[in-house]
N, C-alpha and C positions, 0 to 999 in steps of 0.2 A: 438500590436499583442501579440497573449499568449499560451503557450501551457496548454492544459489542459488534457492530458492524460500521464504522467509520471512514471515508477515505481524504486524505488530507488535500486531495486535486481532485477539480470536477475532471470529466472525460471529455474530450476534444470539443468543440463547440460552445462551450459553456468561457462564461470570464473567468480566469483563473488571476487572480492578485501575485501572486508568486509563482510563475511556470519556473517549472522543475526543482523550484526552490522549498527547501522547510525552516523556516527560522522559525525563534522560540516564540514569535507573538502569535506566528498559526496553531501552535499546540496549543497555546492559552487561551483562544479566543475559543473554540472549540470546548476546553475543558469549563472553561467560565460560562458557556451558552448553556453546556450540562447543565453544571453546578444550580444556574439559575431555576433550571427545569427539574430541581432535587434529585434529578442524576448524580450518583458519586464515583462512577468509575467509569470511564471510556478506554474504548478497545481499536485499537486502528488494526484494517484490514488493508492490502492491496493486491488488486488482479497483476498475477504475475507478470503477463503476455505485457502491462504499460512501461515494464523496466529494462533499460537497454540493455541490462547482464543477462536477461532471456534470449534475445534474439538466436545466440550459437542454440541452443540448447532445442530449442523452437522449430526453429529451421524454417523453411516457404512452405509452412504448413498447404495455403491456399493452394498450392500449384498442383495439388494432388485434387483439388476440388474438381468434379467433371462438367458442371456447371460454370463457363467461363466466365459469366456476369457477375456472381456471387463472389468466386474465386477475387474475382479484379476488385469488388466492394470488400471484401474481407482484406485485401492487401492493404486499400486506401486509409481501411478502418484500421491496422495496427500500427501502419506507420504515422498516422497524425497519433496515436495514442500512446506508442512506445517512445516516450520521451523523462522517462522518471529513472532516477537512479535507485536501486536498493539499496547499494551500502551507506550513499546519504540517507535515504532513508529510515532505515532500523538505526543509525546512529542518533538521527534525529530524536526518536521515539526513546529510545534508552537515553539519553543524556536529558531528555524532560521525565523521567522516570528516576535519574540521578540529581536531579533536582527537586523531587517530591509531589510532582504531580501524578494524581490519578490516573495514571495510563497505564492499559495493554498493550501487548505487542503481539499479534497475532498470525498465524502463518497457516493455511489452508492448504490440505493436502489435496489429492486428487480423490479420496475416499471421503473428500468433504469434511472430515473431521479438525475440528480447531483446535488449536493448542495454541495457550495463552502464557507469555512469560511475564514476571516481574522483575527480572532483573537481568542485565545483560550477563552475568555467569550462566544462569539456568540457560540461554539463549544461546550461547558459545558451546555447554556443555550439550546441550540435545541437537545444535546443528552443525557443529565445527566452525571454524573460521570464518568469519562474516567478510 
């Protein structure tokens, strides 16, 4: 059994032990709470919109909102939230995957569909240059 829906930071509000950080004891700790729960495979996921290489890409999405309140709360909500790096990220994830742990690496498209790597070649080869 596996889990495949993981994220290595809670989202704004919550304690986070490591902001913006992944060291190799937060993938262990994770893989080890698995393990305990006869879990053998864990999958990390992350919401794009939390990692600062989205911001261009993103754009002031809210500002198009017509709703001014919502607009303003959705802005407040990406900017406490967009604080995570991607390339530390999936580095993190593949170098505990180059070390022998149980991990996915998982990347969610906009059609929902998962696609799960085991190794940073397949990862390189299906997304280009990280």
């Amino acid at each position: 059994m596996g889990d495949a829906h993981l994220h290595l930071h809670p989202h704004a509000g919550e304690p986070d032990l490591h902001p913006g950080a992944f060291p190799p004891e937060l993938i262990e700790s994770y893989v080890e709470a698995a393990a305990d729960r006869g879990v053998g495979e864990v999958g990390f996921t992350e919401h794009l919109y939390r990692c600062k290489e989205a911001a261009p890409a993103l754009g002031r999405f809210w500002e198009r909102e017509s709703q001014t309140n919502l607009g303003r709360q959705t802005e407040r909500f990406v900017m406490q939230e967009q604080t995570l790096s991607l390339e530390a990220y999936v580095e993190a994830v593949l170098s505990a995957q180059q070390r022998g742990l149980p991990v996915l690496l998982a990347s969610k498209s906009t059609t929902s569909r998962i696609r799960w790597t085991r190794c940073s070649a397949c990862w390189r080869r299906s997304h280009g240059t990280i």
